[in-house]
C-alpha positions in Angstrom: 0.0 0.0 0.0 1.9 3.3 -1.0 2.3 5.8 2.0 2.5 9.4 0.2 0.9 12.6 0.8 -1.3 11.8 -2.2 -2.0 8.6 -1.3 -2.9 9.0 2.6 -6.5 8.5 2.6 -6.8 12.0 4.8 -5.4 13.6 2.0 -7.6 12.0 -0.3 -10.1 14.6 -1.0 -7.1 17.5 -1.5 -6.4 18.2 -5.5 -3.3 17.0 -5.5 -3.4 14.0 -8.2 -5.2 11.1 -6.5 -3.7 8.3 -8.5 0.1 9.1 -8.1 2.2 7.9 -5.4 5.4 10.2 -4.7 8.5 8.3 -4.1 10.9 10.9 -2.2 9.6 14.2 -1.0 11.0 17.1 0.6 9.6 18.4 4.0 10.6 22.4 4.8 10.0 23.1 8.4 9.3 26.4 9.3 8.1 27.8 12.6 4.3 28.0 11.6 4.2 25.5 8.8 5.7 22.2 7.6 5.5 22.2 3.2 5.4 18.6 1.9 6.7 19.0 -1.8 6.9 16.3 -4.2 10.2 15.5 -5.9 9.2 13.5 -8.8 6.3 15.7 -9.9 3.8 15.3 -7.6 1.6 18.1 -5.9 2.5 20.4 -2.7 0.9 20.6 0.9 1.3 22.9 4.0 0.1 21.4 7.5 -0.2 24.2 10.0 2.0 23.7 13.3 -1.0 25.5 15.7 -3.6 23.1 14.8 -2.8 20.6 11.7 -4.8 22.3 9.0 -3.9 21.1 5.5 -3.6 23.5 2.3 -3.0 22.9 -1.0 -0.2 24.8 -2.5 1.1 25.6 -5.9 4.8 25.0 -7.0 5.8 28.4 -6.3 4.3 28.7 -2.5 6.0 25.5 -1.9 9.2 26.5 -3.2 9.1 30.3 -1.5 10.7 30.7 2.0 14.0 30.2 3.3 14.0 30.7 7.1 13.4 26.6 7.2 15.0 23.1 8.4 14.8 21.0 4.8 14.8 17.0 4.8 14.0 14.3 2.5 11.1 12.1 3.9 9.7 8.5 1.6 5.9 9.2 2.6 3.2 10.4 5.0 1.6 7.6 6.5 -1.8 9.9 8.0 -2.2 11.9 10.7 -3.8 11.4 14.3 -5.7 14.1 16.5 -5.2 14.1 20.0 -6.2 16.8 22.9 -3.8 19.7 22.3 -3.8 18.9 17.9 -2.6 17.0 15.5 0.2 14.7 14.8 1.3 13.9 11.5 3.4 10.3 10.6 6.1 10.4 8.1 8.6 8.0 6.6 11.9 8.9 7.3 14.0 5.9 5.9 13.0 3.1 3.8 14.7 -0.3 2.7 14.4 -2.1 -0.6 12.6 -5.6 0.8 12.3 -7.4 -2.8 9.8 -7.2 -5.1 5.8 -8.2 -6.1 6.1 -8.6 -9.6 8.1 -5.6 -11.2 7.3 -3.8 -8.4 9.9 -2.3 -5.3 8.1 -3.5 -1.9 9.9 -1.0 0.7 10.4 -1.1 4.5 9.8 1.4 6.7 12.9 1.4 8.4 11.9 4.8 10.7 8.7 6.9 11.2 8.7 10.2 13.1 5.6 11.8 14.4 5.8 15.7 13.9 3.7 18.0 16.2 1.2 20.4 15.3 -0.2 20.7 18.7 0.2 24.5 20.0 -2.8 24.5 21.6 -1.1 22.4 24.5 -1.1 25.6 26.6 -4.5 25.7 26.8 -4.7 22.4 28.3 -5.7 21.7 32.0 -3.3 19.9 34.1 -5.0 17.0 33.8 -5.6 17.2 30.2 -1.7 18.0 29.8 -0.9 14.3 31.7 -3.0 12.5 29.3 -1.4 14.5 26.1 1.7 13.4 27.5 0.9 9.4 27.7 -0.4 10.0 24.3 2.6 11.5 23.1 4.4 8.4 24.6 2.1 5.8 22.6 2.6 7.5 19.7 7.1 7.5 20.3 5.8 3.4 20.7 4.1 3.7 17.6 7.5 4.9 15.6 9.2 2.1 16.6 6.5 -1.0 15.3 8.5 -2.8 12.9 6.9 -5.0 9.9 5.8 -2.2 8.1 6.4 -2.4 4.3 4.3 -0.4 1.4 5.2 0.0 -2.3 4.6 3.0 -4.5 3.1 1.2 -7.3 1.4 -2.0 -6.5 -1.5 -3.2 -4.6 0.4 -5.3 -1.8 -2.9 -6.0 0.1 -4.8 -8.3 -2.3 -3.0 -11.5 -2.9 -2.2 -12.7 -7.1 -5.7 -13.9 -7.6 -7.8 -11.4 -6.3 -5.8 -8.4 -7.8 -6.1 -10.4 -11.4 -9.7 -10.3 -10.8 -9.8 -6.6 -10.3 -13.2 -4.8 -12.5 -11.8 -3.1 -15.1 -12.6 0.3 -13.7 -11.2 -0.2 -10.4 -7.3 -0.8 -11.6 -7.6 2.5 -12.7 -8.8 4.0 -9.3 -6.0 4.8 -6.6 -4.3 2.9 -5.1 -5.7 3.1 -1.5 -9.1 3.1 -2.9 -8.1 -0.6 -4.6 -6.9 -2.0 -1.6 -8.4 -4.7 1.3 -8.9 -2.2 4.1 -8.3 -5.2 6.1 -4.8 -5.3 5.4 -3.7 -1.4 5.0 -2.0 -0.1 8.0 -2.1 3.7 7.4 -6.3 3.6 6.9 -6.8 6.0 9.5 -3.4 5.0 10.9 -4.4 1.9 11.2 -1.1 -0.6 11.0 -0.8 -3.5 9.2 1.8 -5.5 8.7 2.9 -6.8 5.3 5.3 -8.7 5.9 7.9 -9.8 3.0 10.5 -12.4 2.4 11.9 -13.5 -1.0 14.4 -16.0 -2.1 15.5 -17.0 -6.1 17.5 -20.0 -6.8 18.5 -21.5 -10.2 16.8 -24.5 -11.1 18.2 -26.8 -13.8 19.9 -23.6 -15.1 16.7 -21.3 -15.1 15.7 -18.7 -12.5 13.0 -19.3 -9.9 11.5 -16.7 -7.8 10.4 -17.5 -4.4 8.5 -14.7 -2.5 6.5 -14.5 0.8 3.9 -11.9 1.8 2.2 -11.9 5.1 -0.6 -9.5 5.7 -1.9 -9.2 9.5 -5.1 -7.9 9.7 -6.2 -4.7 11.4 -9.8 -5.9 12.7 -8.3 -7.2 16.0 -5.2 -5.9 16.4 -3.2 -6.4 18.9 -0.6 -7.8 21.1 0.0 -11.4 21.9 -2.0 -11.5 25.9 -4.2 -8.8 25.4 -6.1 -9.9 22.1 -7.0 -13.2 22.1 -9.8 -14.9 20.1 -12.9 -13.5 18.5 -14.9 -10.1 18.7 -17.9 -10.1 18.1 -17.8 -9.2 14.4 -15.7 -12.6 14.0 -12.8 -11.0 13.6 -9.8 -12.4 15.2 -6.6 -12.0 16.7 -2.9 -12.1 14.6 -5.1 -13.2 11.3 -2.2 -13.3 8.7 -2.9 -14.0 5.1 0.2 -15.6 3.7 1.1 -16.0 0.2 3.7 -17.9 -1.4 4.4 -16.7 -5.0 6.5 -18.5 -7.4 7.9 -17.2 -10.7 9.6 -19.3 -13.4 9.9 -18.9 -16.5 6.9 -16.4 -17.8 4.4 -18.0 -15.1 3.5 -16.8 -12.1 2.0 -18.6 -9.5 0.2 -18.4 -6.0 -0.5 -20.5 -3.1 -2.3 -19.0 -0.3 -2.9 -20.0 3.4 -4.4 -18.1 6.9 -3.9 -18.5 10.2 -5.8 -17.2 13.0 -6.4 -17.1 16.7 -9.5 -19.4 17.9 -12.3 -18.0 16.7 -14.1 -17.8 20.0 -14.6 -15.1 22.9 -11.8 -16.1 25.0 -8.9 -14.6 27.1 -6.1 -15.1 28.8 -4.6 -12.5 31.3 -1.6 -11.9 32.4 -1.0 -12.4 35.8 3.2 -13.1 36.5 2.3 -16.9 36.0 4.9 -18.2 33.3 1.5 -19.7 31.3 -1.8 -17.8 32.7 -4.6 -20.1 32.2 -6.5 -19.3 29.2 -11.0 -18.8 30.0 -13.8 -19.0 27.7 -15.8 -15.7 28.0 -19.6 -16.6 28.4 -21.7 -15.2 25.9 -24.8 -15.5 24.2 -23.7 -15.0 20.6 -20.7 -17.4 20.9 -21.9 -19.3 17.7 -22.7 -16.5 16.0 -19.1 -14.9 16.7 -18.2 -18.5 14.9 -20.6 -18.2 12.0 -19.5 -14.7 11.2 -15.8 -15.5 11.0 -16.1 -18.7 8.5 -19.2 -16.4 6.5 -16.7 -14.3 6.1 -13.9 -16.5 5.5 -16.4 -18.7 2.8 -17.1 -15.2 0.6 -13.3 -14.4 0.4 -11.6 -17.6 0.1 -14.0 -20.4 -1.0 -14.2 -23.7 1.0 -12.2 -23.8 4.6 -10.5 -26.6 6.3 -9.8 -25.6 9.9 -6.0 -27.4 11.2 -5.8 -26.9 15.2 -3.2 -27.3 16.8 -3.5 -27.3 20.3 -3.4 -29.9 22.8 -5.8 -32.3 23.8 -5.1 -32.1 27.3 -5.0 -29.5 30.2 -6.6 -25.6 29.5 -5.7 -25.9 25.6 -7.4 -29.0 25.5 -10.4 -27.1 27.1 -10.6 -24.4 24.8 -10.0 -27.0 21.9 -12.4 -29.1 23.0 -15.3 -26.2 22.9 -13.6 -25.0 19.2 -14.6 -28.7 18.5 -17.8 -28.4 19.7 -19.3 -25.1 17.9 -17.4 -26.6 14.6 -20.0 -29.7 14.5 -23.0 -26.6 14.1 -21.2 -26.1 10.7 -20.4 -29.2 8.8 -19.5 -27.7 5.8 -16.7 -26.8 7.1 -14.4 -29.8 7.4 -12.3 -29.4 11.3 -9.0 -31.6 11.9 -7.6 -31.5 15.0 -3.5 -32.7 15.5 -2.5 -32.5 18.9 1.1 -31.2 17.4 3.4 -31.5 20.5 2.0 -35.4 21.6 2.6 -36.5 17.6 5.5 -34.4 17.0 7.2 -34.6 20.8 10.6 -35.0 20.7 10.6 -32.4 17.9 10.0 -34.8 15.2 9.1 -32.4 12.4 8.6 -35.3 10.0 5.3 -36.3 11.6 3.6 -34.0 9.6 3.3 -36.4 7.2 0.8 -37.9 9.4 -1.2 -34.7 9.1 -0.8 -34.2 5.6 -2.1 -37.3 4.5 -4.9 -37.1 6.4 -5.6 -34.1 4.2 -3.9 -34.2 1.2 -6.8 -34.7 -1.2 -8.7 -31.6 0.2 -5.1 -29.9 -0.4 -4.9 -30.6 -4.1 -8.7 -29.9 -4.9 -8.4 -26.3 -3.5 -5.2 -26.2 -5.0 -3.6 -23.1 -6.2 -3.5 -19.7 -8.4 -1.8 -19.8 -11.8 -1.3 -17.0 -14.6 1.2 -16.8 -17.6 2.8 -13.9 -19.1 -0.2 -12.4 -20.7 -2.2 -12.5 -17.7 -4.4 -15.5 -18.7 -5.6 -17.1 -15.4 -4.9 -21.6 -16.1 -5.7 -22.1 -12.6 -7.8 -20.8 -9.7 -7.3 -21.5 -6.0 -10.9 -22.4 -4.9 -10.1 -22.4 -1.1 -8.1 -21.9 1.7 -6.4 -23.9 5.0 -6.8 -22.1 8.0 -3.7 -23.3 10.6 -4.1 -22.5 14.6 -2.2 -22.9 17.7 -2.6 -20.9 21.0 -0.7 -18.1 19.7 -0.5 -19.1 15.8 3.0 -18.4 15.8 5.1 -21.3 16.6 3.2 -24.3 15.8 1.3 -22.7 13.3 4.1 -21.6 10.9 5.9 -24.6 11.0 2.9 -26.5 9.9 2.7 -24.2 7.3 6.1 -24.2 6.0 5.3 -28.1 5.5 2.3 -27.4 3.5 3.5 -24.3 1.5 7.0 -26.8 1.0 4.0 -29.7 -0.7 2.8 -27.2 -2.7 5.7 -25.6 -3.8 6.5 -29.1 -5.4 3.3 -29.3 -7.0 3.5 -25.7 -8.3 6.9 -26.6 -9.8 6.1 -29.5 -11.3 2.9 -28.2 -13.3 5.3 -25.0 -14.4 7.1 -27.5 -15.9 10.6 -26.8 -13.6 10.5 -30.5 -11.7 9.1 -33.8 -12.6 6.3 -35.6 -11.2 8.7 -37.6 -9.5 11.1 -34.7 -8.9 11.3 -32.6 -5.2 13.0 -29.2 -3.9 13.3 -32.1 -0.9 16.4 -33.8 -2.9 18.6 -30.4 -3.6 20.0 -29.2 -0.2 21.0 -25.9 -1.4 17.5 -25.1 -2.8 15.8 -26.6 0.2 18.0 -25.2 3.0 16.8 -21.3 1.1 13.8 -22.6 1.2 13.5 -23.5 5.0 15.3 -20.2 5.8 12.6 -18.3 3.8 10.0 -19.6 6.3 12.4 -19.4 9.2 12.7 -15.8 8.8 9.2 -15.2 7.9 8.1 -16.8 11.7 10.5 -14.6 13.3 8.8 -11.5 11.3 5.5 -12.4 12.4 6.1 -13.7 16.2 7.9 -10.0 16.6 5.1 -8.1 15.6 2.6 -9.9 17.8 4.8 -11.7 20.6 7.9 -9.0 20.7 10.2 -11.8 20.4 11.6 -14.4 18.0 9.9 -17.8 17.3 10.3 -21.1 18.6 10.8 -24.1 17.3 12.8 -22.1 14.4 15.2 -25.6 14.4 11.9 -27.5 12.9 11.6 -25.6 10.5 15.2 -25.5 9.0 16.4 -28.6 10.3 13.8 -30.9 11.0 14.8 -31.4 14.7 15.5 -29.7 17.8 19.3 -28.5 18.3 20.9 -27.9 21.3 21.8 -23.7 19.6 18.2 -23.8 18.9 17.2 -24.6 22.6 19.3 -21.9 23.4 18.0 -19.8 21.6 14.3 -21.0 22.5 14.4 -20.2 25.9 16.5 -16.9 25.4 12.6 -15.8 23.4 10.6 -17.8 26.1 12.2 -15.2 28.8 11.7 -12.1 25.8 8.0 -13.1 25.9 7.4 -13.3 29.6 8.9 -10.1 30.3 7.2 -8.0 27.5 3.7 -9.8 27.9 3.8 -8.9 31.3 5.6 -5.8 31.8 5.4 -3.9 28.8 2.3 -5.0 26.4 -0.3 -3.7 28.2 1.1 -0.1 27.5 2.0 -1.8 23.6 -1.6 -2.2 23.3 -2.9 1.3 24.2 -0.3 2.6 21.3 -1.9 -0.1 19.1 -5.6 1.3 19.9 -4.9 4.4 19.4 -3.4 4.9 16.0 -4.8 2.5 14.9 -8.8 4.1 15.6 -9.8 2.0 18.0 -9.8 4.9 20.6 -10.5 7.9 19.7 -9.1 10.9 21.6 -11.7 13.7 22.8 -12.2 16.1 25.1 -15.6 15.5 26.1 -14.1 12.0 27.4 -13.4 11.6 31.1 -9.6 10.8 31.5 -8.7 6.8 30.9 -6.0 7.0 33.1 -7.6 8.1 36.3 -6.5 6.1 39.0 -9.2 3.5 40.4 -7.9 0.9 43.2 -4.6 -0.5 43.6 -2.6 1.1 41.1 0.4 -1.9 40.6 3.2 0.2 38.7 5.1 2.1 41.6 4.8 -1.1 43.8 6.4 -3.7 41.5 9.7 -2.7 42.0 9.8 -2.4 45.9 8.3 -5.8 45.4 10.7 -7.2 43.5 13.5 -5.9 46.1 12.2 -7.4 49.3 12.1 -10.6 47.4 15.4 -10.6 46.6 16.6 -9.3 49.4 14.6 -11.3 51.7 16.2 -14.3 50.3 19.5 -13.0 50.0 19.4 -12.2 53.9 17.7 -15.3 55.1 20.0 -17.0 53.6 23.0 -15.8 54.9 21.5 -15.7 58.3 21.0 -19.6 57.8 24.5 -20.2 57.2 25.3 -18.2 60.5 22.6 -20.5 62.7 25.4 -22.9 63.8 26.9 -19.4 65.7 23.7 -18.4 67.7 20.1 -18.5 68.5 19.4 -15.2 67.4 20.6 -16.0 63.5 18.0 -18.7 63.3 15.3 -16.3 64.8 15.8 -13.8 62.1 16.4 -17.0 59.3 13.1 -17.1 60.2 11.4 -13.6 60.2 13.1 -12.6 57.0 12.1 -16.3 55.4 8.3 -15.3 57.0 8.6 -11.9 55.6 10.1 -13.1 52.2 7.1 -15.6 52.1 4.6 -13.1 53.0 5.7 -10.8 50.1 5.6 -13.5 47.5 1.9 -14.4 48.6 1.4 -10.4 48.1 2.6 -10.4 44.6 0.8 -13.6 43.9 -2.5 -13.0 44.8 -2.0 -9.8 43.2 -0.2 -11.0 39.9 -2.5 -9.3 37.4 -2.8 -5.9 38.9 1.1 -6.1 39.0 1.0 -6.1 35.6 1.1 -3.9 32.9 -2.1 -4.1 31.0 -3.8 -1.5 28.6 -6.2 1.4 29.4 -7.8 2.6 26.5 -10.4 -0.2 25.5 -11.4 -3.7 26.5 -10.9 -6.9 25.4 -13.7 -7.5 23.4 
């Protein structure tokens, strides 16, 4: 989705040319005013610093004025309003990712927020507080990484759907083509494309291997505090994957989805290393179900569900329900593989327990395929939908084992392998292949866990490794920490540029103080703990000496205790968790 100030759907209505995308502009900054002027021909905008007002502005008023800071920015992602003005998002620094087609795909490698918010003085003290967390959401905001656009090309619908465009809308803008699902500056709203590619030569000919991974915007969210279904059906960390595949004049596409469970569940942090996961009552749980797969069935034809999760304990509870509200839909065909009882011991090869379970389904929905002229020889008529817990670990190495069946089956009908032939039996092409997917799970667990994946040695190996163990529980302890202590204040960023709160005056304050209030007392927490321990002890190791060591042994071991009762029974207000909206 291009990101310039003529494609930003605020400035949408602003005669400016519509339909072009600027690639480099260059912002002036002066103390009233920042100018956005194309530098490839584009239009020209001023955006007031007292209150964000936009204007339209001819080639000379852009050029006229000297008293200014001048920089070269790669887009303007939107702008947000908040209680003292407006903000406006701009691309600072981009990277060439690869391509879609014979199109760049960039990544935004640095956003900056700049301020048009003078009426700040005005402000009450209390008004001034909340600007200021606001301010700080929004310096969280310029750091979210997985953001990639292109200037060009339509990145949110996958080969299929954009070959299927009405004639009149391919000539319509850009952002007015697009899946709002999947466009992460509609009303600031982030999504995250994610793209990998990899080529290799193939009996002397070129073969283009690319991934794109587009997370959806209708639940948004981080990896504790959205969970499941709303009640449109929407859920949590929905990725669309595609994996294209060019050789020789044909083009390719296989596509998959993954998604959280698709009912009203949750799962709250509470300084437990795994918080026990709950089914929220409600009275339109099935209907939460029939929305999502309604709405899955329109875009993507027939869906088989692939869970994941355990049989046993709490997974195996909310599996067990998932099972349940699937039987009121039996067009819908549900497989459940309990992946860590078939595949314990890492044993990634297991899959093939799963895949022949389902393989015919697999080749009848099969997959997209176009030649060079555009002429569509194959249609994908629907889609596997993959979930774990978190549909991040489990859920990307299953499908890196589908997408890797597939990818034979692509090859072979393009004519590059034969029937008998496999990318399976060249190590070079296979080993890309694995680190394609590799890569791509580490892309996608950052974005909604804040650390790597797991089980990274399955996919490129096969088997567990004693690095990859390592390396495992280095991102187990990355995930505890963030989940509890930092993605509660992750979310409110998320919600707020993304419009799921909006900012107004007439709003009582969200961060009013109600209760316990956990932040300050975490800390002081944390030390008595450690001291305590530290003291008792040493004071045991003195008991031999005298009475009196055993006596305090035991009053800082009683006091130690007492404290980590304290923090027990009081994990989840401990932690950080977000302010601006629910969980629903």
């Amino acid at each position: 989705m291009a990101t310039d100030a003529d494609e930003a759907p605020l400035l949408a209505d602003e005669p400016l040319r519509p339909g072009s995308c600027s690639r480099e502009l260059e912002l002036r900054e002066f103390r009233d005013r920042y100018v956005f002027r194309s530098l490839d021909g584009g239009g020209a905008f001023a955006v007031a610093r007292s209150d964000g007002s936009l204007r339209p502005l001819s080639a000379e008023e852009a050029a006229a004025g000297s008293d200014c800071k001048v920089s070269k920015i790669y887009g303007v992602a939107g702008m947000i309003r908040l209680l003292a003005g407006s903000y406006v998002l701009v691309i600072t620094s981009r990277k060439d990712a690869g391509s879609y087609g014979a199109s760049t795909v960039y990544h935004a490698n640095s956003m900056k927020f700049l301020c048009c918010n003078e009426a700040i003085k005005h402000l009450t003290s209390e008004e001034k507080r909340d600007e200021a967390y606001f301010m700080s959401l929004l310096r969280i905001a310029e750091t979210t990484c997985g953001l990639y656009y292109s200037y060009d090309r339509d990145l949110t619908l996958n080969l299929q759907r954009a070959s299927k465009l009405a004639a009149g809308r391919v000539h319509k803008p850009l952002w007015k083509q697009a899946d709002p699902r999947f466009v992460w500056n509609r009303n600031l709203l982030e999504e995250l494309i994610e793209t990998k590619t990899e080529q290799f030569t193939l009996k002397d000919r070129l073969v283009r291997i690319t991934l794109f991974s587009r997370r959806c915007n209708r639940r948004l969210g981080t990896r504790m505090w959205r969970r499941g279904a709303n009640l449109e059906g929407a859920t949590a960390n929905f990725v669309e994957t595609e994996q294209l595949v060019e050789y020789e004049g044909l083009t390719s596409s296989f596509i998959q989805v993954r998604g959280s469970i698709p009912l009203l569940w949750e799962q709250i942090v509470d300084l437990s290393y795994k918080p026990r996961p709950s089914i929220i009552e409600h009275e339109e749980m099935t209907k939460v179900v029939e929305r999502h797969f309604h709405d899955l069935s329109q875009r993507y034809g027939d869906t088989m569900v692939i869970d994941l999760t355990d049989k046993q304990g709490d997974e195996g509870n909310l599996s067990n329900a998932f099972a349940a509200e699937m039987q009121n839909f039996p067009d819908i065909r549900y497989v459940h593989f309990d992946f860590h009882h078939i595949c314990r011991g890492g044993n990634f090869d297991n899959l093939q327990v799963l895949y022949d379970e389902i393989e015919e389904a697999i080749q009848k929905q099969g997959y997209f395929l176009m030649n060079s002229k555009g002429e569509i020889l194959l249609d994908q008529s629907g889609v596997v939908r993959s979930n774990c817990i978190d549909c991040l670990d489990r859920t990307n190495v299953t499908q890196s084992f589908l997408a890797r069946k597939s990818l034979d089956s692509q090859l072979q009908r393009m004519g590059a392998l034969s029937s008998a032939e496999s990318i399976s039996q060249s190590d070079s092409i296979n080993d890309k292949f694995k680190k394609l997917w590799v890569e791509h799970g580490d892309e996608l667990s950052l974005e909604y866990a804040g650390s790597y994946a797991l089980k990274g040695d399955l996919v490129r190996y096969g088997r567990q490794t004693l690095p990859g163990l390592i390396k495992d529980g280095m991102s187990a302890l990355s995930r505890y920490y963030l989940n509890n202590f930092h993605d509660g204040v992750r979310q409110d960023a998320l919600d707020l540029i993304s419009g799921y709160y909006t900012v107004s005056k007439s709003s009582s304050s969200p961060f009013q103080i109600i209760g316990f209030e956990s932040a300050p007392y975490l800390p002081v927490a944390s030390a008595i703990i450690v001291g305590g321990i530290t003291v008792t002890t040493f004071t045991l190791s003195q008991v031999g000496r005298s009475a009196q060591h055993l006596i305090s042994s035991i009053i800082f071991a009683g006091l130690t205790a007492g404290v980590v009762a304290l923090v027990k029974a009081n994990g989840k207000q401990l932690c950080s968790r977000p302010r601006l909206c629910g969980l629903i």
